[in-house]
Short mmCIF file of the C-alpha atoms (twelve columns), coordinates in Angstrom:
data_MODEL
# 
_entry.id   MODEL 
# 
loop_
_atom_site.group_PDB 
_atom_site.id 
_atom_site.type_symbol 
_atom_site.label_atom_id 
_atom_site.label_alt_id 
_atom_site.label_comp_id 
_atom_site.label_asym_id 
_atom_site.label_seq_id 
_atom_site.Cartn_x 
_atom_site.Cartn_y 
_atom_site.Cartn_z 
_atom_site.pdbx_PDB_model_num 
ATOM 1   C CA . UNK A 1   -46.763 -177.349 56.584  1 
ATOM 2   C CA . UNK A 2   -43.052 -178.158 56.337  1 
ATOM 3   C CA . UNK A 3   -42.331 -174.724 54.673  1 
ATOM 4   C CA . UNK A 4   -44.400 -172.865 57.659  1 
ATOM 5   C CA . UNK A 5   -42.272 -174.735 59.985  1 
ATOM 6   C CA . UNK A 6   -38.489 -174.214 58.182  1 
ATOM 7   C CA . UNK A 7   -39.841 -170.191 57.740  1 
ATOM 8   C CA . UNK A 8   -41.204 -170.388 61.473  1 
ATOM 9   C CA . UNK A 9   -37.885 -171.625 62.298  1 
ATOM 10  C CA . UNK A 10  -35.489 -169.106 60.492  1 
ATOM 11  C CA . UNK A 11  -37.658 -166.619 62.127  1 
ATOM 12  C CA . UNK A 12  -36.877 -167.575 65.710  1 
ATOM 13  C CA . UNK A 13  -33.191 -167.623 64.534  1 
ATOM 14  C CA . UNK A 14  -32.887 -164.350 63.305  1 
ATOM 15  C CA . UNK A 15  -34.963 -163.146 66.359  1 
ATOM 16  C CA . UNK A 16  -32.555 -164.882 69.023  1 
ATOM 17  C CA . UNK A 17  -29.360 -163.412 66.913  1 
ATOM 18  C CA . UNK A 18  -30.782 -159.691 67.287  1 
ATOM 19  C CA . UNK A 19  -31.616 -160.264 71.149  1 
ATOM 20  C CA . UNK A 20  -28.625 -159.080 72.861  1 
ATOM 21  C CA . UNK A 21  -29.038 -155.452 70.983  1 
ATOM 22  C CA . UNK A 22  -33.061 -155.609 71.456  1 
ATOM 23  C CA . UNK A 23  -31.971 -156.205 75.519  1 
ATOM 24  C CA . UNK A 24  -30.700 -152.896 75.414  1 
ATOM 25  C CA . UNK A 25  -32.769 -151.091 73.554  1 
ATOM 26  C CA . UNK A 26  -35.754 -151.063 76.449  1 
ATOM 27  C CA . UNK A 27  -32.912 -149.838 78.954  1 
ATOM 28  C CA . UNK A 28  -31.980 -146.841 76.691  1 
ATOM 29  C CA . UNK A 29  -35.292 -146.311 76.265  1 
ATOM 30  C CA . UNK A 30  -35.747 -145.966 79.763  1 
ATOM 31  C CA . UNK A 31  -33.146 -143.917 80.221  1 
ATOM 32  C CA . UNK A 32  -33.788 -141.093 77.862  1 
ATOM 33  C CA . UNK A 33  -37.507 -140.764 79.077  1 
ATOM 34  C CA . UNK A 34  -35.712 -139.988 82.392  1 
ATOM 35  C CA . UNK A 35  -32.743 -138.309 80.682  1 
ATOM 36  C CA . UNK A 36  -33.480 -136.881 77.690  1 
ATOM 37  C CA . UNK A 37  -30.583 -134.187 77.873  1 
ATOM 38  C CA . UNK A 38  -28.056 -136.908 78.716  1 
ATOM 39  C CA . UNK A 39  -28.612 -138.341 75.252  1 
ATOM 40  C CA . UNK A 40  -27.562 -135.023 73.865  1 
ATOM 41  C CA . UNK A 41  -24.186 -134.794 75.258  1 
ATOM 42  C CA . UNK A 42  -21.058 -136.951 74.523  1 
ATOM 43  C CA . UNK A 43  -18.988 -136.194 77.295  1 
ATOM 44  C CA . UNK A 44  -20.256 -137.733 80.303  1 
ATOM 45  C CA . UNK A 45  -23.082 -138.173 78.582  1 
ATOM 46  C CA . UNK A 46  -25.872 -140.825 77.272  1 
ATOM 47  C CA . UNK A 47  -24.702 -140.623 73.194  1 
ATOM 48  C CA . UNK A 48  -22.102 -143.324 73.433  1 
ATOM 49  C CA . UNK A 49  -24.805 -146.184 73.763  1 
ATOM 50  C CA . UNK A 50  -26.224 -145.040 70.221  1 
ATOM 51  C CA . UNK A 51  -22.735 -145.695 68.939  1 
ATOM 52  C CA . UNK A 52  -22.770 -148.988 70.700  1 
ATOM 53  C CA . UNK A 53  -25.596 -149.798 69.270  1 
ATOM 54  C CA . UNK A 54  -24.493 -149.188 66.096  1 
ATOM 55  C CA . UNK A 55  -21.266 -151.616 66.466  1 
ATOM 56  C CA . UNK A 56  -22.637 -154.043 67.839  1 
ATOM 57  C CA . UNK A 57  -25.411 -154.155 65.017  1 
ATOM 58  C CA . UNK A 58  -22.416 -153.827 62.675  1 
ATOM 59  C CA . UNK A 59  -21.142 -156.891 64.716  1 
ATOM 60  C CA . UNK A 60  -24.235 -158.782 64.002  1 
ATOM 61  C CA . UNK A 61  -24.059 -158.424 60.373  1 
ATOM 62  C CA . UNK A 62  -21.070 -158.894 59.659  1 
ATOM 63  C CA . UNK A 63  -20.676 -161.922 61.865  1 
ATOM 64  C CA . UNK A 64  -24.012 -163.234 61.034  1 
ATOM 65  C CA . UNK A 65  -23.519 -166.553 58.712  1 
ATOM 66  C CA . UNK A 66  -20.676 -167.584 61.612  1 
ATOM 67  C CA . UNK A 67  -23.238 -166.895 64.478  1 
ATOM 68  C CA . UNK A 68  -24.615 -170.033 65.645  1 
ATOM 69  C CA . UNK A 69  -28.112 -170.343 68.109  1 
ATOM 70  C CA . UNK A 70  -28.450 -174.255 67.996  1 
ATOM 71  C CA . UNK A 71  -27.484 -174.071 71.426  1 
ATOM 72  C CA . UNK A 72  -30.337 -171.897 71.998  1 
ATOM 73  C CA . UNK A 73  -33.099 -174.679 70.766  1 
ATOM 74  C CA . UNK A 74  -34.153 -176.291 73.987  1 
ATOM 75  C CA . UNK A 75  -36.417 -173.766 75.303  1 
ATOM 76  C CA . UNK A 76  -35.769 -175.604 79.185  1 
ATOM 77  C CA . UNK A 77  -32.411 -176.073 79.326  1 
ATOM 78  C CA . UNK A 78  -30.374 -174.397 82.090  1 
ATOM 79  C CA . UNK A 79  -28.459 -172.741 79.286  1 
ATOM 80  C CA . UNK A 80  -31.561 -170.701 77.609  1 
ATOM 81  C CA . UNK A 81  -33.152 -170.121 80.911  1 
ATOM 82  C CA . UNK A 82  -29.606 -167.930 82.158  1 
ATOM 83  C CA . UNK A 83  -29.720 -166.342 78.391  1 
ATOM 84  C CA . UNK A 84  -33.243 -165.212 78.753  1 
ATOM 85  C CA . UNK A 85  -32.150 -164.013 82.831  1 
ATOM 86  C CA . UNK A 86  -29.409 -162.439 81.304  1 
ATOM 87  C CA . UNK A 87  -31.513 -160.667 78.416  1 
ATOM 88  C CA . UNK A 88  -32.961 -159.013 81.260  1 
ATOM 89  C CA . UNK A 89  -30.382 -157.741 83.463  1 
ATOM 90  C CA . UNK A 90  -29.953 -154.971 82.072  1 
ATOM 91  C CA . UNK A 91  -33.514 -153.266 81.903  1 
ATOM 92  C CA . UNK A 92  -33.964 -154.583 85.730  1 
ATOM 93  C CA . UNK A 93  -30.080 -152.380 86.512  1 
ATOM 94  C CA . UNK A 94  -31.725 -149.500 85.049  1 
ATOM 95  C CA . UNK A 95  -34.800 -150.006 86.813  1 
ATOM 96  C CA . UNK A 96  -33.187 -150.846 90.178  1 
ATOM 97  C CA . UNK A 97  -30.609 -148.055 89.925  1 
ATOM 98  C CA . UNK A 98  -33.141 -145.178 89.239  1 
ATOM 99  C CA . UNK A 99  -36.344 -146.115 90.887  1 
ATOM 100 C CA . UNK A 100 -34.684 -148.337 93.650  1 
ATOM 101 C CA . UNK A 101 -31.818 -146.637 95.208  1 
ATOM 102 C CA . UNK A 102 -28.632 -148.096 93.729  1 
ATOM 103 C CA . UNK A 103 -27.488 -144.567 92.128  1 
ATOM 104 C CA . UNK A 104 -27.956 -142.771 95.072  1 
ATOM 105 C CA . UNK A 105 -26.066 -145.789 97.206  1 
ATOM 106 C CA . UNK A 106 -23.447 -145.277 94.351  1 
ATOM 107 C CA . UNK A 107 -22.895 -141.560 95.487  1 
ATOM 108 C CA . UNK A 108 -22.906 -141.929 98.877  1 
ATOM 109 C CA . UNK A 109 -20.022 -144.435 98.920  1 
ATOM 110 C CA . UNK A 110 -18.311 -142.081 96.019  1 
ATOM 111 C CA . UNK A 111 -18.372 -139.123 99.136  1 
ATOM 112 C CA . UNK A 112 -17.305 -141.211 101.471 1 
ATOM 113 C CA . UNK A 113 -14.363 -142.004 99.663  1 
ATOM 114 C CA . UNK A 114 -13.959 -138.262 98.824  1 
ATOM 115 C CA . UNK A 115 -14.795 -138.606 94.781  1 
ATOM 116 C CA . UNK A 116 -14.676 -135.192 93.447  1 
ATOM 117 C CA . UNK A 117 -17.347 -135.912 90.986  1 
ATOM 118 C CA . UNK A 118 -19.440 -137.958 93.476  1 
ATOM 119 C CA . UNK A 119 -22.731 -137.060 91.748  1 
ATOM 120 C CA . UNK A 120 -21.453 -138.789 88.309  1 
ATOM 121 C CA . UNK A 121 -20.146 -141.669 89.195  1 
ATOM 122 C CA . UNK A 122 -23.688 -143.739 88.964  1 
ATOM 123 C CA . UNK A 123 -23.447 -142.559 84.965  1 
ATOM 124 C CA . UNK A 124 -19.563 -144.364 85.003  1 
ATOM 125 C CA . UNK A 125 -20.761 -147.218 86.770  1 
ATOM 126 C CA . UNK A 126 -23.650 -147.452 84.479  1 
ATOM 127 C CA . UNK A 127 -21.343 -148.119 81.525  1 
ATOM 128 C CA . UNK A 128 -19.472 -150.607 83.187  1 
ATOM 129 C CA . UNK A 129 -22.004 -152.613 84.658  1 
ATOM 130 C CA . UNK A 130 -24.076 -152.684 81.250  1 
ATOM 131 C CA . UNK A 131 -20.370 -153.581 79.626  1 
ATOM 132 C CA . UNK A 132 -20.300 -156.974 81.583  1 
ATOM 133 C CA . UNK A 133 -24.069 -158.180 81.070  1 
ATOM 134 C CA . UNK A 134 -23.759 -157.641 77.374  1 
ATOM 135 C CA . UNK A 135 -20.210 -160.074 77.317  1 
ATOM 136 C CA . UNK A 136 -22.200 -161.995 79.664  1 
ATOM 137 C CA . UNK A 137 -25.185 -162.306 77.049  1 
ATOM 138 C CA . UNK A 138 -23.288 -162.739 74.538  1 
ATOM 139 C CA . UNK A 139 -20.992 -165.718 76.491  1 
ATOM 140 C CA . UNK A 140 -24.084 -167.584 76.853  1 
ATOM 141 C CA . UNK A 141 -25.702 -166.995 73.354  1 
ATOM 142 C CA . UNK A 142 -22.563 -168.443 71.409  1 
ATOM 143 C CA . UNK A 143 -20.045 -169.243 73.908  1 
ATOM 144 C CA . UNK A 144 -16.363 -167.906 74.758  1 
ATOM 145 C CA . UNK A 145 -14.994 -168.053 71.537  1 
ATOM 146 C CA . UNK A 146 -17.180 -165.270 69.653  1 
ATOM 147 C CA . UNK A 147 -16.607 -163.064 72.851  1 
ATOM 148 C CA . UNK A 148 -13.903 -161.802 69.891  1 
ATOM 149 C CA . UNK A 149 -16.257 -161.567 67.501  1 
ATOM 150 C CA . UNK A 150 -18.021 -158.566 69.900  1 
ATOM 151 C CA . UNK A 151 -15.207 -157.301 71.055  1 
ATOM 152 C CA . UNK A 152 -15.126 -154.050 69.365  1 
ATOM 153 C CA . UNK A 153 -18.558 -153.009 70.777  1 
ATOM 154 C CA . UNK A 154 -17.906 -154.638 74.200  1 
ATOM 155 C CA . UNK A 155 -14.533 -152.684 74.661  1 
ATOM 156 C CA . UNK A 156 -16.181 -149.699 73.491  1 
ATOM 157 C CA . UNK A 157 -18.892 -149.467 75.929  1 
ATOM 158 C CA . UNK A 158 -16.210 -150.456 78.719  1 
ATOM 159 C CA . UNK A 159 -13.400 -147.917 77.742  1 
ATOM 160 C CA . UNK A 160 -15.920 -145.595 78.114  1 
ATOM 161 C CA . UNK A 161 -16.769 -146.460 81.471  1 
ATOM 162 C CA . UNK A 162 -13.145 -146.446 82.613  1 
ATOM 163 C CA . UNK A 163 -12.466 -143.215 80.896  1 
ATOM 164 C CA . UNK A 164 -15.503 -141.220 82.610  1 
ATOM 165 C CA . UNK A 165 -14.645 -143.117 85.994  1 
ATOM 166 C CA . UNK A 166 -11.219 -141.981 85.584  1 
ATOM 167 C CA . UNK A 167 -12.012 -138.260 85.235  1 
ATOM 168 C CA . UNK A 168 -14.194 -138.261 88.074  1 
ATOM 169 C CA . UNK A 169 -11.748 -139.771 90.229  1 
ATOM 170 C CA . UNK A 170 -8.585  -138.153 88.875  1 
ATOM 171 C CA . UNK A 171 -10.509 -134.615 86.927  1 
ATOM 172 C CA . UNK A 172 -9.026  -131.702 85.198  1 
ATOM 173 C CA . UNK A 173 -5.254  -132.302 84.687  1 
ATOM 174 C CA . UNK A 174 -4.761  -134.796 87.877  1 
ATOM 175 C CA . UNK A 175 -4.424  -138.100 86.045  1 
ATOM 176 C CA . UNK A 176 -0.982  -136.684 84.740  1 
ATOM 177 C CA . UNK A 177 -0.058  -140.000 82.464  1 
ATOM 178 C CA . UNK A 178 -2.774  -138.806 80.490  1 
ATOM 179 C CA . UNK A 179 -1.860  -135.054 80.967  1 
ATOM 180 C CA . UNK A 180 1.821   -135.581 79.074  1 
ATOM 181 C CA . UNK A 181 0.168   -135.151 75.810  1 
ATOM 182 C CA . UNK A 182 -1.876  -132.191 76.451  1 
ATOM 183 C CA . UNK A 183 1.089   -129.393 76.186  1 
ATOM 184 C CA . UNK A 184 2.239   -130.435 72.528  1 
ATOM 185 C CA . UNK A 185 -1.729  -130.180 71.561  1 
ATOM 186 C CA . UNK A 186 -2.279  -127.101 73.050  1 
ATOM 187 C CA . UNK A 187 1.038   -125.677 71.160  1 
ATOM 188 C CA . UNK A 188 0.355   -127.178 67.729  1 
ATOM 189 C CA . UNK A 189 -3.363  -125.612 68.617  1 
ATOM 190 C CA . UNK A 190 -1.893  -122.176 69.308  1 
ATOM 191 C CA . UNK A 191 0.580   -122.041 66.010  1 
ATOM 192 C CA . UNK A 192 -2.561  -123.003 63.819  1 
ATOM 193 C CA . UNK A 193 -5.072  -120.070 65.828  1 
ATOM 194 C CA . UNK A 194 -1.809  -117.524 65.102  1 
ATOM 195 C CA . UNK A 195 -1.530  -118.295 61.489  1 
ATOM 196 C CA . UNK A 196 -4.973  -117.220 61.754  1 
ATOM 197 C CA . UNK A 197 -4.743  -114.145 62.833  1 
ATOM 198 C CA . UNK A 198 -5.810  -114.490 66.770  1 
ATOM 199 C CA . UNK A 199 -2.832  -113.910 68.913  1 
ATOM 200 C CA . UNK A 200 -1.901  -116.575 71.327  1 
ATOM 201 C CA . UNK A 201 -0.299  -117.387 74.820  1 
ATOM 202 C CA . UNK A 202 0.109   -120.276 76.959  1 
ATOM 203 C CA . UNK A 203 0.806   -121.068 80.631  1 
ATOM 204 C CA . UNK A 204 1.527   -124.163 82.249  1 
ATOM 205 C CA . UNK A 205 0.567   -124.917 86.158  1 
ATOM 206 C CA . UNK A 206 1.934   -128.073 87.444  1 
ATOM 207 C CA . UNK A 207 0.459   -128.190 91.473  1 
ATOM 208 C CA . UNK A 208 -2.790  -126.621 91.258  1 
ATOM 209 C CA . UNK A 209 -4.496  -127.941 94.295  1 
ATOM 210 C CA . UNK A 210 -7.613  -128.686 92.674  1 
ATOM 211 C CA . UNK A 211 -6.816  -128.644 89.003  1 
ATOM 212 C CA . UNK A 212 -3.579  -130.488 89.517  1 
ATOM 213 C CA . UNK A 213 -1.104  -130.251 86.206  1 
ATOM 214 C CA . UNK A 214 -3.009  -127.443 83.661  1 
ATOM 215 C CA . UNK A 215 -2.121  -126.006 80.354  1 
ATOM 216 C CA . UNK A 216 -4.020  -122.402 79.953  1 
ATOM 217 C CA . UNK A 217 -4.264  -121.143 76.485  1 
ATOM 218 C CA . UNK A 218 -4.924  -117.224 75.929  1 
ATOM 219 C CA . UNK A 219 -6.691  -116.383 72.803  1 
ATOM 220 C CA . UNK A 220 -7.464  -112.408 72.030  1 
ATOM 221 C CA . UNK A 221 -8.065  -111.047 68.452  1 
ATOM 222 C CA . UNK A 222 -7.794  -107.722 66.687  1 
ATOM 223 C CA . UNK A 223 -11.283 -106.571 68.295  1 
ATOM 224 C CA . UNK A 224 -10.149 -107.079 70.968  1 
ATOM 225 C CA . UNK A 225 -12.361 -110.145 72.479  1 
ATOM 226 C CA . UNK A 226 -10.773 -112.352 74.662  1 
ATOM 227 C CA . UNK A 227 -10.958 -116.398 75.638  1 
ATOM 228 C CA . UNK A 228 -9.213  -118.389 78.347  1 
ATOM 229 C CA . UNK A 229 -9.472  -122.141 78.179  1 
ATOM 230 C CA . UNK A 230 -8.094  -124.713 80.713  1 
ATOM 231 C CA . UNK A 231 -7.014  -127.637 78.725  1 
ATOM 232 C CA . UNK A 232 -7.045  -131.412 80.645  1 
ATOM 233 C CA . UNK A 233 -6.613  -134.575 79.042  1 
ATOM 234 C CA . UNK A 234 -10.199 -135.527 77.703  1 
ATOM 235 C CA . UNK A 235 -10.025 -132.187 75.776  1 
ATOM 236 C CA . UNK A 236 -6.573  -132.885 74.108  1 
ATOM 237 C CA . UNK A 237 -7.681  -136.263 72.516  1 
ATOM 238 C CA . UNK A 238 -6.567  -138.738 74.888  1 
ATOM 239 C CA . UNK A 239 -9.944  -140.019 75.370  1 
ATOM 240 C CA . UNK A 240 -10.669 -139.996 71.319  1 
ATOM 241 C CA . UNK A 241 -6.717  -141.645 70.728  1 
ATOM 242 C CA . UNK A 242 -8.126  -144.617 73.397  1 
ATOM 243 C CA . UNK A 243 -11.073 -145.456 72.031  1 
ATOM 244 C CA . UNK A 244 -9.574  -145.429 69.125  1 
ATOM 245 C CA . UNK A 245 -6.885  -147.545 69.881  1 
ATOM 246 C CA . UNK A 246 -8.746  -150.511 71.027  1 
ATOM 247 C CA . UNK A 247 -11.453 -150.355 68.284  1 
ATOM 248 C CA . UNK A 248 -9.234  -149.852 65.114  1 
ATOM 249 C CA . UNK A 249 -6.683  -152.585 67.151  1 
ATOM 250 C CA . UNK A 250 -9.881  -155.613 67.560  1 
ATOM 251 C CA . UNK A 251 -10.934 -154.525 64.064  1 
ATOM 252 C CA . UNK A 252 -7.423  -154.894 61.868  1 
ATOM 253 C CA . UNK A 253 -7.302  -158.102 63.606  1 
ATOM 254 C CA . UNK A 254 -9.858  -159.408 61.901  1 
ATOM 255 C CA . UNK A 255 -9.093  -158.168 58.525  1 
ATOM 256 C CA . UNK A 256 -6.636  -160.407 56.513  1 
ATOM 257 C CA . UNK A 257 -4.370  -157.828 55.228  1 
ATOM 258 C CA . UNK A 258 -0.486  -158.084 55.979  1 
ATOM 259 C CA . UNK A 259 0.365   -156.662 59.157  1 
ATOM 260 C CA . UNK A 260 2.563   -153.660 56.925  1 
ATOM 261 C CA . UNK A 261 -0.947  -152.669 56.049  1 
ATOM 262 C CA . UNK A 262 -2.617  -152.814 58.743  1 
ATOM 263 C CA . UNK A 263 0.338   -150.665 60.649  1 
ATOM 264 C CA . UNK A 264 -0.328  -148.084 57.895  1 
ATOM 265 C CA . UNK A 265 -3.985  -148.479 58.298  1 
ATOM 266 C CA . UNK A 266 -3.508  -147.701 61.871  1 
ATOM 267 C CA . UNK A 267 -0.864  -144.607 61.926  1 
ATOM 268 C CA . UNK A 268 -3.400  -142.818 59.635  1 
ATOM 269 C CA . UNK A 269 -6.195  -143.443 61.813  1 
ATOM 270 C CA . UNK A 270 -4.127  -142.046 64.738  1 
ATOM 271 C CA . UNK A 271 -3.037  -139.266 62.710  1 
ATOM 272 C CA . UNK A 272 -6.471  -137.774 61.833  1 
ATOM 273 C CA . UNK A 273 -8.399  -138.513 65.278  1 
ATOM 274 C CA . UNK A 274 -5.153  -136.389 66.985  1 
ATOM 275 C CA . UNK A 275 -5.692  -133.796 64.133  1 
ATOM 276 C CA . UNK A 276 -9.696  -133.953 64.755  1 
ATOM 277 C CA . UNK A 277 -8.958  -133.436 68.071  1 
ATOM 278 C CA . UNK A 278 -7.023  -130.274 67.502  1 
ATOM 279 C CA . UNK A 279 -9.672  -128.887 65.379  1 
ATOM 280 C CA . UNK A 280 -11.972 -129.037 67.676  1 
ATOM 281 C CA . UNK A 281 -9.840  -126.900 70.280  1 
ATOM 282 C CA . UNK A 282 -9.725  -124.504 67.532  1 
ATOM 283 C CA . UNK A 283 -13.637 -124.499 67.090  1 
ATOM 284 C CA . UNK A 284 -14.328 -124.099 70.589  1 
ATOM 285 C CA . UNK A 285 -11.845 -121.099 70.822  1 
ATOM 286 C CA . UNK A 286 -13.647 -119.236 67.766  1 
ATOM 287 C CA . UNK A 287 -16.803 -120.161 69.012  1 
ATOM 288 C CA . UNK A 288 -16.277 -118.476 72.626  1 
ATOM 289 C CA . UNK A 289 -14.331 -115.769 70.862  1 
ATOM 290 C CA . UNK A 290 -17.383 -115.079 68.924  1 
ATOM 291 C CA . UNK A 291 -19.688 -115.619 72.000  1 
ATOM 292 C CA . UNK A 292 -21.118 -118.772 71.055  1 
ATOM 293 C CA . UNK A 293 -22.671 -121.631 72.893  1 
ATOM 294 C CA . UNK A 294 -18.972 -123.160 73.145  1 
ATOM 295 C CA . UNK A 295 -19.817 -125.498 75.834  1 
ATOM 296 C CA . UNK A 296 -22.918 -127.126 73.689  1 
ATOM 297 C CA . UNK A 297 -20.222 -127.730 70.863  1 
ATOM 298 C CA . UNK A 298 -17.580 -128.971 73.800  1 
ATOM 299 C CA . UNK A 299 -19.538 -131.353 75.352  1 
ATOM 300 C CA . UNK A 300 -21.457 -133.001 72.033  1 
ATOM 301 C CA . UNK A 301 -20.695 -131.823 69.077  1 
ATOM 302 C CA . UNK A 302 -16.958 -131.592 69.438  1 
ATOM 303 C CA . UNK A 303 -17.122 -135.202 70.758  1 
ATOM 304 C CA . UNK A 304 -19.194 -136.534 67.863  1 
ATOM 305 C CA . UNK A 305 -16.518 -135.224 65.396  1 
ATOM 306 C CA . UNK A 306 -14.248 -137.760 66.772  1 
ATOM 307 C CA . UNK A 307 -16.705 -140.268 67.472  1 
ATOM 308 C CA . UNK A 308 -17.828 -140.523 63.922  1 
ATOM 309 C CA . UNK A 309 -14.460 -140.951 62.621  1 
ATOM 310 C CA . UNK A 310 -13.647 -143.426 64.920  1 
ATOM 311 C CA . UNK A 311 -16.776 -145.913 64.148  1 
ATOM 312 C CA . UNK A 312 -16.925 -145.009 59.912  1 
ATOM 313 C CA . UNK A 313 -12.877 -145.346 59.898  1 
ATOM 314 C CA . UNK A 314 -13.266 -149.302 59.957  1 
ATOM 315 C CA . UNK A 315 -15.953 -149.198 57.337  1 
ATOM 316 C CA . UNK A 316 -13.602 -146.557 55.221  1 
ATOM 317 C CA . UNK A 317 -10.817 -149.317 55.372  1 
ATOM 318 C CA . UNK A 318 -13.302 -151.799 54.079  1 
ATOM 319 C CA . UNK A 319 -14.620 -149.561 51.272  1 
ATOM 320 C CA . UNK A 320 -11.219 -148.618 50.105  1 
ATOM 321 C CA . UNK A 321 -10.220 -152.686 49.829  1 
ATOM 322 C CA . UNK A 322 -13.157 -153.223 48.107  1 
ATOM 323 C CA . UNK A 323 -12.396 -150.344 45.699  1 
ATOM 324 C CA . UNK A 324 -8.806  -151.536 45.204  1 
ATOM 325 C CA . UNK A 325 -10.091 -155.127 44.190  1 
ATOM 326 C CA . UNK A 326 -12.424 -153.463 41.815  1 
ATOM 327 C CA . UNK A 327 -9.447  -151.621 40.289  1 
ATOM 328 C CA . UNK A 328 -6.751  -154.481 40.021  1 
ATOM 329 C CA . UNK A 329 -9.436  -156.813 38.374  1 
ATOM 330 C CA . UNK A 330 -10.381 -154.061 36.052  1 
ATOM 331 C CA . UNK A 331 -6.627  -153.929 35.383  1 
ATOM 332 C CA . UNK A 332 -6.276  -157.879 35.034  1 
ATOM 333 C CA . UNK A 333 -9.392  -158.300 32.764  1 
ATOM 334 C CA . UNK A 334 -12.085 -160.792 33.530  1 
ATOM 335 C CA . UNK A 335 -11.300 -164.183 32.219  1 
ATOM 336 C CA . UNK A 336 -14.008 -165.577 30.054  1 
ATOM 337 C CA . UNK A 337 -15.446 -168.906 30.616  1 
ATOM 338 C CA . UNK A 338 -18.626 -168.624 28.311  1 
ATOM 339 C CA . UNK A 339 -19.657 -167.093 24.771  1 
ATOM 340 C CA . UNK A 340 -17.348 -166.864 21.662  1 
ATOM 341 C CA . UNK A 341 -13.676 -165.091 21.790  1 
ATOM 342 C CA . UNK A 342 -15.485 -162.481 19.666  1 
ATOM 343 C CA . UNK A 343 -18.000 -161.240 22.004  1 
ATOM 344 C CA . UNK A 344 -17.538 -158.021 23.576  1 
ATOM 345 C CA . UNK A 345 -16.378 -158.446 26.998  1 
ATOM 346 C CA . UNK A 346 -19.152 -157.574 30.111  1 
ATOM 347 C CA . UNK A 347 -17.329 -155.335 32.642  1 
ATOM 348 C CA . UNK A 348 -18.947 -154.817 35.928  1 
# 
């Protein structure tokens, strides 16, 4: 009896640790029966909450001996019953926003305020509302202080938010502190589409009226075939160096490497999500040059590139640690503490 209750118990342990992802699970779910296509696309799109997922997951594992849920053992106190309230927040948002009214309330203040993207800004406000119940859920699970625990996967979801409610308030080249980097991609883009063979040439419009501050790149090859591409910020990596930023950032901090490392760690990192970024202005240009489905591979493939890097870059760090340990002690030789000075040695 003693053993069904101690396995009874672990059970409801590991259940309550995995609740915050399984409360947004049924919203997603929702969501892709209603918006199947949105799923498909990374730019403002629905893919970015299967990479949240993921981290926070990651989160869970890797976090998992320090995560505590005595505090979740009294089923009555006022404590569990705002955990399990907040557990459901987030399927009863998604509910209320697309069967009761609060998207379209969401777009109608968006006109009146003369959003240029009026019709998008329920997705933005989406991400940022789901942001806070998650920090919320997790606040209440195990308190303030593993808020940093989280905070990779929490900052994700909300960086997204502000970066999609940005463009649709500020789109194209507008939001011109972002727009600063965009000429010296499109250039180093050009140089690498020359040595190529396509021949290049770019134009630069800083008062558009309704594009605000563009960069135009002209691609033609020796067929003759022809592309023109308007370049903003989201296209020239901004959005990819941001995300980026704050998830490598929340991760090195928890790693205990010296902060030379991690500064290393860091500029590399940058380095190849600029470079992926780049890459992918190239792709799109051959694919439209080629007449391809360029916009499929602009607004989700092209995207996931980055993506991927971003969320496997933290797990490359940790593989290339653990590989470096491996080394050194191979190096060092493993002490013996048992068995005869004769024996052959056991490497692993």
């Amino acid at each position: 009896m003693l053993d069904i209750m101690q396995t009874l118990k672990k059970s409801i342990n590991i259940l309550i640790k995995v609740l915050p992802i399984l409360s947004f699970t049924i919203p997603f779910l929702i969501l892709y029966s209603l918006y199947p296509q949105s799923f498909e696309t990374t730019w403002t799109g629905r893919t970015f909450y299967i990479f949240f997922l993921w981290l926070a997951s990651l989160e869970v594992i890797l976090n998992w001996e320090k995560l505590q849920t005595s505090k979740m053992n009294r089923l009555l106190s006022i404590r569990t019953i705002t955990f399990i309230i907040a557990l459901l927040l987030p399927t009863i948002y998604v509910v209320a926003a697309n069967y009761y009214g609060i998207n379209a309330l969401v777009v109608d203040l968006s006109r009146k305020i003369n959003v240029p993207f009026a019709d998008l800004m329920p997705l933005s406000t989406e991400y940022l509302v789901l942001t806070v119940f998650f920090a919320l859920i997790i606040l209440l699970e195990y308190g303030i202080y593993c808020l940093m625990d989280f905070s990779v996967s929490i900052l994700f979801l909300g960086i997204i938010g502000v970066i999609y409610t940005a463009t649709y308030l500020y789109p194209f080249g507008k939001f011109w502190p972002f727009q600063i980097l965009v000429p010296t991609t499109a250039t180093l883009a050009a140089n690498v589409l020359n040595l190529m063979g396509y021949e290049t040439k770019m134009s630069f419009i800083s008062d558009h009226p309704k594009y605000g501050s563009m960069t135009y790149l002209e691609i033609s090859d020796s067929q003759g075939r022809f592309a023109m591409f308007g370049i903003a910020w989201a296209c020239a990596g901004v959005e990819s160096l941001l995300i980026y930023t704050v998830t490598i950032l929340l991760f090195l901090k928890k790693i205990p490497v010296p902060w030379k490392h991690k500064a290393v760690y860091f500029v590399i990192g940058a380095i190849v999500t600029y470079l992926i970024n780049i890459l992918r202005i190239i792709a799109i240009v051959m694919i439209s040059i080629n007449q391809g489905d360029w916009m499929t591979f602009h607004d989700f493939y092209g995207q996931l590139f980055s993506i991927t890097w971003i969320v496997s870059y933290p797990l490359i760090i940790i593989g290339s640690q653990a590989l470096g340990r491996k080394i050194r002690h191979r190096k060092t030789g493993t002490p013996k503490v048992f068995g005869r000075s004769d024996e052959p040695k056991l490497e692993v």
